[in-house]
PAZAPA-4460 file (N, C-alpha, C; in steps of 0.05 Angstrom, whole numbers, plus 32768, in hexadecimal, padded with zeros to 4 digits):
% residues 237
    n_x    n_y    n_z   ca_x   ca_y   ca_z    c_x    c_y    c_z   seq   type   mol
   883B   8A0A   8951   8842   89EE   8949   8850   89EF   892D     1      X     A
   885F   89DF   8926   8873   89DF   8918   8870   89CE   88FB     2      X     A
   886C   89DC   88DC   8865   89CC   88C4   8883   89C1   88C5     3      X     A
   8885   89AA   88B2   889D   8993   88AD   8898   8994   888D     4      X     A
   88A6   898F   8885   88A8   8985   8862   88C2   8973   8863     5      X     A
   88C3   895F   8860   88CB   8948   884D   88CB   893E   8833     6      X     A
   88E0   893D   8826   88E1   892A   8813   88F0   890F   880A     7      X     A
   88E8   8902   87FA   88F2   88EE   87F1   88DE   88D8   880F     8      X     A
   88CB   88E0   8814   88B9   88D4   882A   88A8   88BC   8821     9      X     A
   88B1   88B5   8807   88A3   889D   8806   88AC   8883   8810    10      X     A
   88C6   8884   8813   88D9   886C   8823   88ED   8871   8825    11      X     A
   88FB   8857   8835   8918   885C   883C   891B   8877   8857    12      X     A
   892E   8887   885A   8935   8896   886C   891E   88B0   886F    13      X     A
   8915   88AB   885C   88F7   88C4   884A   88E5   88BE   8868    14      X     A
   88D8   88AA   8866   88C8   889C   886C   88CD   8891   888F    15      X     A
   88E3   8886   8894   88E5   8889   88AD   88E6   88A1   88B8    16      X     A
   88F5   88B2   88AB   88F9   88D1   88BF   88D0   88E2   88BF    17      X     A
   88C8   88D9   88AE   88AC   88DA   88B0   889E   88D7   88C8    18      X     A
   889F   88BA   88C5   8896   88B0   88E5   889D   88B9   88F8    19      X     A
   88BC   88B5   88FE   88C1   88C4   8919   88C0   88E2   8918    20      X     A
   88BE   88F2   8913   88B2   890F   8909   8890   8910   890F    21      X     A
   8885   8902   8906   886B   8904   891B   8864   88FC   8934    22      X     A
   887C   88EF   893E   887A   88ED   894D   8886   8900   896B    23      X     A
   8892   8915   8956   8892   8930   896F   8880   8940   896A    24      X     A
   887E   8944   898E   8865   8955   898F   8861   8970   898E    25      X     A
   887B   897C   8981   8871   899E   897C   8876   89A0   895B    26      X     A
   8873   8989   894C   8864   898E   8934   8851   897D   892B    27      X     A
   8844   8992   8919   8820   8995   8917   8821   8992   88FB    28      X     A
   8830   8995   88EE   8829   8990   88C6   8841   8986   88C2    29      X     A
   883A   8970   88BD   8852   8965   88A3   884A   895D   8880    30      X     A
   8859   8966   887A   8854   8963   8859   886D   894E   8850    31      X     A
   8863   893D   8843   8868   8927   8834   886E   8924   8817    32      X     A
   8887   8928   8808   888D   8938   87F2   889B   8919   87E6    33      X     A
   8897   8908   87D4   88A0   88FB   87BD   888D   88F6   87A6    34      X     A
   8898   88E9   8794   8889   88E7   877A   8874   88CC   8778    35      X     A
   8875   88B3   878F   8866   889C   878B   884D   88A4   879A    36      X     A
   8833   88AF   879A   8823   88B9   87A2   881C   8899   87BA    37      X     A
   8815   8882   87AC   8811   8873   87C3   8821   8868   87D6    38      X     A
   883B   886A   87D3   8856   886A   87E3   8851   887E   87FD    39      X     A
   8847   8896   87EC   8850   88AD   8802   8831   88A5   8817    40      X     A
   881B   8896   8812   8804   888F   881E   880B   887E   8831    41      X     A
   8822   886A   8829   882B   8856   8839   8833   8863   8854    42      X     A
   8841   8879   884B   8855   8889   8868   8841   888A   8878    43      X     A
   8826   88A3   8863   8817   88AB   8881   880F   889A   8894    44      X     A
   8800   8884   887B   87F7   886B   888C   8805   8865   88A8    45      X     A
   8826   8867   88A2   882E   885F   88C0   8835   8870   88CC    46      X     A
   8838   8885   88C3   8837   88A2   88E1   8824   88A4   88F4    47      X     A
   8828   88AE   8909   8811   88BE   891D   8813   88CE   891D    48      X     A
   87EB   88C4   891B   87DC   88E3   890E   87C9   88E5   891B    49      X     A
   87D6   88E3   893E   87CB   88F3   894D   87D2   890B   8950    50      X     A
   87BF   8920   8945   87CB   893B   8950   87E4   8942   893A    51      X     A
   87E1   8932   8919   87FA   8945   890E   87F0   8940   88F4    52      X     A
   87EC   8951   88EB   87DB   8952   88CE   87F5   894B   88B4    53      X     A
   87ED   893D   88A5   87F7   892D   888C   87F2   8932   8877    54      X     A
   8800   8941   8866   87F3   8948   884A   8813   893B   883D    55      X     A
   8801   8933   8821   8812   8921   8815   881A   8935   87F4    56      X     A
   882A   892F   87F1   8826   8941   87D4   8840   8936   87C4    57      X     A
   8830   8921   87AA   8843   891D   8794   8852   892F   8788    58      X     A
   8860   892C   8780   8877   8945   877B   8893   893C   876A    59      X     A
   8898   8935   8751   88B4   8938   874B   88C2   894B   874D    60      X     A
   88E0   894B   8764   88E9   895E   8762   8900   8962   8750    61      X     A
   88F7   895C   873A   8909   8964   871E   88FE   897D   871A    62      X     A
   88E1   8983   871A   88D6   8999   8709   88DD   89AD   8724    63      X     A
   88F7   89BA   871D   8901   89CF   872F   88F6   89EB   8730    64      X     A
   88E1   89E9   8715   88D5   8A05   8710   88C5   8A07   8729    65      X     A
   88BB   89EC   8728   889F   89EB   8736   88A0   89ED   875C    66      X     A
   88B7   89E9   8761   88BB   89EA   8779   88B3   89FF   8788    67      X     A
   88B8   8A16   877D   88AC   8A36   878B   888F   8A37   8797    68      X     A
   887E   8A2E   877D   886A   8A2A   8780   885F   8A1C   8798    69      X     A
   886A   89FB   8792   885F   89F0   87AA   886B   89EB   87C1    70      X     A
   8882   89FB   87CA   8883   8A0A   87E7   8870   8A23   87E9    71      X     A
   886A   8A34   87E2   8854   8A46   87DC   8840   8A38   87E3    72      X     A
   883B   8A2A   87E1   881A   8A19   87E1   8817   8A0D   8804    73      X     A
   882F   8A07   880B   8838   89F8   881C   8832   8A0A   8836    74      X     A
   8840   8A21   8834   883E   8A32   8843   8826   8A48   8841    75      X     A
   880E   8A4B   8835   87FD   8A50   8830   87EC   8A3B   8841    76      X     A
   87EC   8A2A   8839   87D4   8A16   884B   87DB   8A13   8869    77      X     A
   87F9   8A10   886C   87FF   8A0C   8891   8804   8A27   88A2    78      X     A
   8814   8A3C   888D   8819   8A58   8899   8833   8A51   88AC    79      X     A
   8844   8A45   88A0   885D   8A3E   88B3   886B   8A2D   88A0    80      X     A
   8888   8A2A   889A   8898   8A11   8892   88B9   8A1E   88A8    81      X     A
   88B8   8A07   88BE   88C5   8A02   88D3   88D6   89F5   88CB    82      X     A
   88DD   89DB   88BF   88E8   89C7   88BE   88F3   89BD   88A0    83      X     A
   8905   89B5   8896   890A   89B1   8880   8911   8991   8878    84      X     A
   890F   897D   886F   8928   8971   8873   8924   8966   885B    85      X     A
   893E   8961   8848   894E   8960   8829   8954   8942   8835    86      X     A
   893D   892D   8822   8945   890F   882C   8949   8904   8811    87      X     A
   8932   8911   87FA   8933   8907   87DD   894C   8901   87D6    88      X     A
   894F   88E9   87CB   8966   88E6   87BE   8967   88D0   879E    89      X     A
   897B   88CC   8788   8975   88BA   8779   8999   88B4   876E    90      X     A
   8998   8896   876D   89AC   888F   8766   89AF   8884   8758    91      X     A
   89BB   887E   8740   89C3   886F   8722   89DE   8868   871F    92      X     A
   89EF   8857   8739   8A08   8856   8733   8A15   884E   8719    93      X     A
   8A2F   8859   8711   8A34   8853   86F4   8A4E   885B   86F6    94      X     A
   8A6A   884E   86F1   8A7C   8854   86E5   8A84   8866   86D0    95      X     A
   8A9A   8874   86D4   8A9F   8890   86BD   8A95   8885   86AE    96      X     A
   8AA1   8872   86A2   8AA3   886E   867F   8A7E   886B   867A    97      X     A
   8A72   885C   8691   8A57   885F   868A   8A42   8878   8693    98      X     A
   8A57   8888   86A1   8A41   88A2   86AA   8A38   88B5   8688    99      X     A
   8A1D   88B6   868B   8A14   88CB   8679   8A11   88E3   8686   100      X     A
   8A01   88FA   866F   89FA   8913   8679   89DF   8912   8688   101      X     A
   89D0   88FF   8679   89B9   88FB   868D   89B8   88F2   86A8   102      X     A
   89CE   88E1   86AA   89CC   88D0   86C8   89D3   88E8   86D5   103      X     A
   89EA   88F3   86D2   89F6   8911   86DF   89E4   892B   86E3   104      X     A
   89C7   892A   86D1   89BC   8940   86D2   89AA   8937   86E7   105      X     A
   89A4   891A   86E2   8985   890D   86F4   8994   8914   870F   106      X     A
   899F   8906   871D   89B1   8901   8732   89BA   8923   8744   107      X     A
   89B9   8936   8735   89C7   8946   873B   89B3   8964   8741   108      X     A
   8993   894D   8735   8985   8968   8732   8973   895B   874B   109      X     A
   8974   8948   8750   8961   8942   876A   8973   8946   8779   110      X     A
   898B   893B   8787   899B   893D   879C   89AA   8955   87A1   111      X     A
   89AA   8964   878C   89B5   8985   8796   89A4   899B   878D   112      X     A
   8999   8997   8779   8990   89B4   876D   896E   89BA   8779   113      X     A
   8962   89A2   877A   894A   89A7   8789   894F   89A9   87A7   114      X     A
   895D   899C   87B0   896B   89A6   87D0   896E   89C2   87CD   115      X     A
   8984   89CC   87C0   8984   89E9   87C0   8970   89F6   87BB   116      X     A
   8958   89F3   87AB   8947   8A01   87A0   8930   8A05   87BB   117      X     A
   892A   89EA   87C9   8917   89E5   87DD   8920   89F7   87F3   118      X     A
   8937   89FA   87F4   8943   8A07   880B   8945   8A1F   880B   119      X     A
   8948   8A2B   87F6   8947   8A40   87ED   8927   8A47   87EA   120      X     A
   8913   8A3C   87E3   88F9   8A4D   87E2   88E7   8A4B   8805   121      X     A
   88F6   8A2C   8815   88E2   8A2E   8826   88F6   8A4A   8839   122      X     A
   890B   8A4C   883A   891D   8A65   8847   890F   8A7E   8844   123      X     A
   88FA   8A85   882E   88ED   8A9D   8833   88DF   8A9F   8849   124      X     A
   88CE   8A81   8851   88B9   8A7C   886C   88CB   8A75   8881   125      X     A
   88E0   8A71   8883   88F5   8A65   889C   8902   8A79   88A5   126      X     A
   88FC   8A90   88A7   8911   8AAE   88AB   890F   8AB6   88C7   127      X     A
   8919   8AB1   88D3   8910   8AC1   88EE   8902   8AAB   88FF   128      X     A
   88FE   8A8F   8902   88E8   8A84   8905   88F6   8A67   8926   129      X     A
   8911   8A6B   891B   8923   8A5C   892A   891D   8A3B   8917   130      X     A
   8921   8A3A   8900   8917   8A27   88F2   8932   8A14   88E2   131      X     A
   892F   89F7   88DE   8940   89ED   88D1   8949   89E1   88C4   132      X     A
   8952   89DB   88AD   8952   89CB   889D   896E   89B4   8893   133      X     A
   8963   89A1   888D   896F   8985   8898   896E   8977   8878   134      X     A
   898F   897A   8872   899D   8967   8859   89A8   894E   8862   135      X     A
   899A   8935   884F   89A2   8920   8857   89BC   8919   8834   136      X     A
   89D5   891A   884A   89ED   890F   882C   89F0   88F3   8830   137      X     A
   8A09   88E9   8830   8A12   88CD   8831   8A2C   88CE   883A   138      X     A
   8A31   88B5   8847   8A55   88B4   8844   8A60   88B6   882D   139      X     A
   8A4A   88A9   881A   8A53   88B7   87FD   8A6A   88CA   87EC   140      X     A
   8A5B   88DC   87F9   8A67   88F9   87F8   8A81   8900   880B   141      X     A
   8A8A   88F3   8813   8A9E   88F4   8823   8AB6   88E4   8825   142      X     A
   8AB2   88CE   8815   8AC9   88B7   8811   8AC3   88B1   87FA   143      X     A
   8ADD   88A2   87E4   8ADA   88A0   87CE   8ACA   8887   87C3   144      X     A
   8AB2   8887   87B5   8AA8   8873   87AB   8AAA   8867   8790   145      X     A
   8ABE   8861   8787   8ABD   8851   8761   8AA4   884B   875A   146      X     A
   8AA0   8852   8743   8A83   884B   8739   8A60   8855   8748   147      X     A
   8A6B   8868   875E   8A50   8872   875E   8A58   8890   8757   148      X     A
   8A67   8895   873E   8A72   88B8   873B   8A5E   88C7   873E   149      X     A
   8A41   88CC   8739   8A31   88DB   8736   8A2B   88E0   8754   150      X     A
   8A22   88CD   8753   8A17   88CA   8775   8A24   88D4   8793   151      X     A
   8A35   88CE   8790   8A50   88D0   87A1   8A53   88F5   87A7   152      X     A
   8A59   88F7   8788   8A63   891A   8780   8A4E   892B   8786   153      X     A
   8A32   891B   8781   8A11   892E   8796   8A19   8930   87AC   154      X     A
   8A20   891B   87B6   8A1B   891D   87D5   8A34   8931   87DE   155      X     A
   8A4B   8933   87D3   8A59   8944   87D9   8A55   8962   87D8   156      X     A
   8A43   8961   87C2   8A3B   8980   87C4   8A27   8985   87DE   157      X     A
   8A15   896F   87DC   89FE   8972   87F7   8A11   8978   8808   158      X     A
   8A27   896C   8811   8A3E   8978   8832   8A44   8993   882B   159      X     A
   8A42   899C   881C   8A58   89B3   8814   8A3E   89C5   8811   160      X     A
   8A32   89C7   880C   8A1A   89DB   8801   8A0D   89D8   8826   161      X     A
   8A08   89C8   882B   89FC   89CA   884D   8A0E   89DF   8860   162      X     A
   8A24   89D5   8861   8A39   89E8   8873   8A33   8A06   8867   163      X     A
   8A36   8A0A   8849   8A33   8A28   8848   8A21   8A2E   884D   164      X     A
   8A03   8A25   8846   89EB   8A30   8850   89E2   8A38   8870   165      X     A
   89F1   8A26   8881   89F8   8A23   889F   8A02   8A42   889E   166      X     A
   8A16   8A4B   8892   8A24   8A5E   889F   8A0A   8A7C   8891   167      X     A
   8A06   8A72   8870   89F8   8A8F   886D   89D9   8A93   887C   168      X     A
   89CC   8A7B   8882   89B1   8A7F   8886   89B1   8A82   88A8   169      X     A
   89C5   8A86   88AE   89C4   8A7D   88D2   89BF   8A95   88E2   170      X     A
   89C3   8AAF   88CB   89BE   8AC9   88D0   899B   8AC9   88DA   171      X     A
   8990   8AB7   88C5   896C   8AB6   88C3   8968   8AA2   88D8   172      X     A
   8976   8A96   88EE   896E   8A86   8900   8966   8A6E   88F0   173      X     A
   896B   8A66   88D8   896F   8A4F   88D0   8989   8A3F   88CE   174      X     A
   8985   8A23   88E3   899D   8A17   88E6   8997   89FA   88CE   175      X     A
   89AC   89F7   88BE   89B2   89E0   88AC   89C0   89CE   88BB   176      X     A
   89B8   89B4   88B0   89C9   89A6   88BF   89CD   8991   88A4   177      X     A
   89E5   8978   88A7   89DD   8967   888B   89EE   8952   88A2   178      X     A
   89D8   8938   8895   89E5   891F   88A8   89EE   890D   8899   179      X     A
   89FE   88F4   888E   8A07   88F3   8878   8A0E   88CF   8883   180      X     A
   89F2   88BF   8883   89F1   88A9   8884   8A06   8893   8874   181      X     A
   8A0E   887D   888A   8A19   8869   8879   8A0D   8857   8877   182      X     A
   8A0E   883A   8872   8A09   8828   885E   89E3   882A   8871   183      X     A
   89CB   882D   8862   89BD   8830   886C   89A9   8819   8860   184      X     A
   8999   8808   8865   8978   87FA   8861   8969   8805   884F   185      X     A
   896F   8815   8834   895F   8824   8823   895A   881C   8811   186      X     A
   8949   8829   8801   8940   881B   87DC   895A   8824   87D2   187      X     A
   8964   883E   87D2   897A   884B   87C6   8996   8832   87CA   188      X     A
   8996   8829   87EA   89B0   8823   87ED   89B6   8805   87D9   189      X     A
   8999   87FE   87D7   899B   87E2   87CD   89A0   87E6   87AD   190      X     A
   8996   8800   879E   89A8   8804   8788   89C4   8802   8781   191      X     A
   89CA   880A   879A   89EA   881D   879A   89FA   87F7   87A1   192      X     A
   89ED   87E5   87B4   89F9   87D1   87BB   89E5   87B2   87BF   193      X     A
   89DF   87AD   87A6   89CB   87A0   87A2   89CD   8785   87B4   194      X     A
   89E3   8778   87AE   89E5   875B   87C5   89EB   8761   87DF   195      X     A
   89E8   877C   87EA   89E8   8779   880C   89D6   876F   8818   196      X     A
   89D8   8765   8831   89BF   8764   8842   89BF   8775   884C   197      X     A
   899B   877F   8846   899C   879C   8858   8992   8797   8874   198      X     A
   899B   877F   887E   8991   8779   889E   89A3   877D   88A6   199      X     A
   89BD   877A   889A   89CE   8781   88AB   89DA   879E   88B2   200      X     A
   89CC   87B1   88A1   89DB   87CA   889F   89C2   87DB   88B6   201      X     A
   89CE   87F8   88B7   89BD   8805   88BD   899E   880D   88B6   202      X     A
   898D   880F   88C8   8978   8810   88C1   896F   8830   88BB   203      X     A
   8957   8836   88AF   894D   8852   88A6   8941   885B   88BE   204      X     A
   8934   8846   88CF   892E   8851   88E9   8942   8868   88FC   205      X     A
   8959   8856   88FC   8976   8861   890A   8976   887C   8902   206      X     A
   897C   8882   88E3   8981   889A   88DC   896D   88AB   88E3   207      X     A
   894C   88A5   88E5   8931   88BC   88E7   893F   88C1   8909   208      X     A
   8945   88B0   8919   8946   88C4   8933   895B   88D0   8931   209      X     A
   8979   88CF   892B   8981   88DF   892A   8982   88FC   8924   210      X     A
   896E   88F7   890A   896A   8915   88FF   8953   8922   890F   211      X     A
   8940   8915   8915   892A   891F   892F   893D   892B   8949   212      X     A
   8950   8921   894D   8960   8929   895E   896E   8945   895A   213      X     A
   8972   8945   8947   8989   895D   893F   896C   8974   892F   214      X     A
   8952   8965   8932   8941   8982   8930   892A   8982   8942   215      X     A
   8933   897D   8952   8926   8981   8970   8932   899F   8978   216      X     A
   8920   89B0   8983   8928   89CB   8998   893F   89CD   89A9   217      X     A
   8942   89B2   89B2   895F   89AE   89C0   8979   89B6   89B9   218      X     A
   8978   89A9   89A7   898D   89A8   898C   8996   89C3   8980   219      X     A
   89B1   89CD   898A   89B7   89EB   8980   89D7   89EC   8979   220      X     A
   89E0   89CF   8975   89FC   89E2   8973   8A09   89C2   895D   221      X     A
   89F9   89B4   8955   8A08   899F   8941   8A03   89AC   8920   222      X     A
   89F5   89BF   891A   89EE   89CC   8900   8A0F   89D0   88F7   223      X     A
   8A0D   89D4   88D7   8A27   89E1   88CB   8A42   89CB   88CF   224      X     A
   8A34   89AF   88D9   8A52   899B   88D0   8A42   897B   88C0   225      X     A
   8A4D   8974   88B9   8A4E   8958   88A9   8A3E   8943   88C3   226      X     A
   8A2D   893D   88C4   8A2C   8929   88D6   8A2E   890F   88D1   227      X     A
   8A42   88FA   88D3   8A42   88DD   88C5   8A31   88CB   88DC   228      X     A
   8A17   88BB   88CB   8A0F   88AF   88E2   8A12   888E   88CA   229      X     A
   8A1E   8882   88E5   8A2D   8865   88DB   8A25   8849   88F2   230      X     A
   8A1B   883E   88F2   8A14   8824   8905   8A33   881E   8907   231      X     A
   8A37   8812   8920   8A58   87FF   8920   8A54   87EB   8918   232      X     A
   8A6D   87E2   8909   8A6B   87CB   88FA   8A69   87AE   890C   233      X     A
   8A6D   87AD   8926   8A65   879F   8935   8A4E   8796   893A   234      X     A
   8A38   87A9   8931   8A1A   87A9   893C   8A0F   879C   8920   235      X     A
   8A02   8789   8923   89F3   8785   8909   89CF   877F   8915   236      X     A
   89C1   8780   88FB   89A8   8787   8907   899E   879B   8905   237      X     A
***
């Protein structure tokens, strides 16, 4: 049976892909990785937990030191990390003239450098295992956004850093994949676009099956490209 780790699982896309993730039945541990300890209580609360064990674990993933560690810990208590998926994200849109070094360091150290780092320590336990790990970018990163420069330029690396890892880790039977949501129902999105209605956009539900989809056993040949997942603008609701 198959451990899961998640982050950014206290809401938004975190949090839905949560739920539907317990809700397949050939995995048995999921771990629950953000920094609001009763947020991340909220998730379990609504997963089923029949038959799939829930451990929750506060965690800023700024402290990059610390990350070794608690994948180490992770895989110590379950004896497996199967599943990956890079959901944490943080956004501070800001115009050049108002981008600092801090917004650029905050922004850049959750949305890429702890991605790389997580991926890189749980890959010692993912070797051989047929195991895979799942980056969530944005359309962001792929079309030009004014005034979200920080944000935008993460998510671009998230596309770019996924594809290469696709090609080097695929040797270890680890397949990457990165899906790269548009206008989505999030805490994040409502930063980025404060007067939208988020009834009318895509929901976080939408996005959790897709990515359940693309890490299901079935699933062997969409790894190593950009996946844009977009509602038609016809559909509202």
């Amino acid at each position: 049976m198959k451990t899961c780790i998640i982050t950014g699982a206290s809401q938004g896309i975190g949090r839905a892909a949560a739920i539907r993730m317990s809700e397949e039945p050939g995995v048995r541990n999921i771990v629950l990785i953000a920094r609001n300890e009763s947020a991340l209580e909220e998730t379990a609360a609504a997963m089923n937990r029949h038959g799939t064990n829930v451990k929750i674990v506060p965690f800023d993933l700024a402290d990059l030191d610390a990350i070794e560690g608690l994948v180490k810990g992770i895989y110590d208590e379950f004896g497996s990390i199967d599943l990956l998926l890079n959901i944490a994200g943080y956004a501070d849109p800001r115009s050049l003239p108002d981008t600092t070094i801090e917004n650029l360091t905050r922004t850049f150290t959750i949305n890429v450098f702890a991605l790389v780092v997580l991926t890189r320590e749980c890959a010692k336990y993912m070797r051989n295992r047929q195991s895979k790990v799942l980056n969530v970018a944005s359309t962001a990163g792929v079309t030009s956004r004014p005034g979200w420069l920080s944000y935008a330029s993460s998510k671009a690396a998230v596309v770019s850093i996924s594809n290469t890892l696709a090609d080097e880790l695929a040797e270890y039977q680890i397949k990457v994949y990165c899906v790269s949501p548009g206008r989505c129902a999030t805490e994040l999105r409502r930063a980025l676009a404060p007067e939208e209605d988020p009834s009318t956009i895509m929901q976080p539900s939408h996005v959790a099956d897709v990515i359940a989809n693309l890490l299901s056993d079935e699933e062997t040949c969409l790894d190593g490209q950009n996946i844009i997942v977009r509602q038609n603008p016809s559909i509202s609701g």
